[in-house]
N, C-alpha and C positions, 0 to 999 in steps of 0.2 A: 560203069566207069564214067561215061556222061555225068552222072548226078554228084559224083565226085570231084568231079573236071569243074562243073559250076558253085560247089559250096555246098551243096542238097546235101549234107550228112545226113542228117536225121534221115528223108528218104533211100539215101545211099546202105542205111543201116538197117531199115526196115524191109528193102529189099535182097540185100544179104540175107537175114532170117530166113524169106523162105529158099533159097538156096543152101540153107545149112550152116554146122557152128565154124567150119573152115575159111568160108566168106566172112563170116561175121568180123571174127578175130581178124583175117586182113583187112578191114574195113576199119575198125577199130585204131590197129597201129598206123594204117593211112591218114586216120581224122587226128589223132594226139599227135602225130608228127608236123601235121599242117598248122596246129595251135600252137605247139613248142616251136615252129620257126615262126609264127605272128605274135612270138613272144606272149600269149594269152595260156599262161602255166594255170589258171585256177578252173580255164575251162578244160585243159588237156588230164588235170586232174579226175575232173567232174565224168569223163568221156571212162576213163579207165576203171574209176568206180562204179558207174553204170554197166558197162559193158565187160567190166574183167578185165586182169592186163594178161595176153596170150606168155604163154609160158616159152620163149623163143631167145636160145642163145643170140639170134639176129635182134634183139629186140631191147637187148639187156644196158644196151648203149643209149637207146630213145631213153630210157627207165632212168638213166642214171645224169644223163642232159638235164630232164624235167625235175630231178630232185634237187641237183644242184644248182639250178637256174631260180627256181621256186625256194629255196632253204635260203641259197645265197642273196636274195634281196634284205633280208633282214625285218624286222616286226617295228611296227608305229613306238615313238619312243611312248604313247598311250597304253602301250598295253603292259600288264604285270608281267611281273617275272614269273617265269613256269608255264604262260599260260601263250596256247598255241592257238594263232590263228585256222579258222577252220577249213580252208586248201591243204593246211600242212598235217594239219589233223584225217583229213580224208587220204593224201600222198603217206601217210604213214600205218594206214589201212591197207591201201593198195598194195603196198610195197612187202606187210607184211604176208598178208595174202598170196603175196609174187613165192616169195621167200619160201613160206611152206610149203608151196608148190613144187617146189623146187628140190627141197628138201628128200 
């Protein structure tokens, strides 16, 4: 919890592992929670496609923040139509992912 309390994710996560996929996954929804409220949606993307988004009725509200937070900024008027930025393209990985899971 220290390594979490200072920012240490990455170590925060690598000590989870050896404690098991139970730590991992609360470590995980810890660290994408802290980026969704630093407003940084492309890393809290990055976190849940590294590490899986845990399958958690508790969790399904974080999941639904970071799509809408991330979807709702909208794309550079640069880019073509159709064609998805790739946060959004990884959040719609994630999400499908979440979904089958679910399933």
């Amino acid at each position: 919890k220290e390594l979490a309390r200072r920012g240490d994710w990455e170590g925060c996560l690598a000590a989870a592992r050896k404690l098991g996929p139970d730590a991992v996954e609360q470590y995980t929804v810890l660290h994408t929670a802290a980026l969704v409220s630093a407003r940084r949606f492309e890393d809290a993307v990055r976190v849940l496609k590294e590490h899986g988004a845990p399958v958690s009725p508790a969790n399904l509200a974080l999941y639904r923040q970071l799509a809408r937070d991330l979807l709702g900024r909208g794309r550079p008027k640069t880019t073509p139509d159709g064609v998805w930025l790739p946060p959004a393209q990884d959040l719609r990985d994630v999400l499908f992912r979440l979904w089958t899971a679910l399933r």
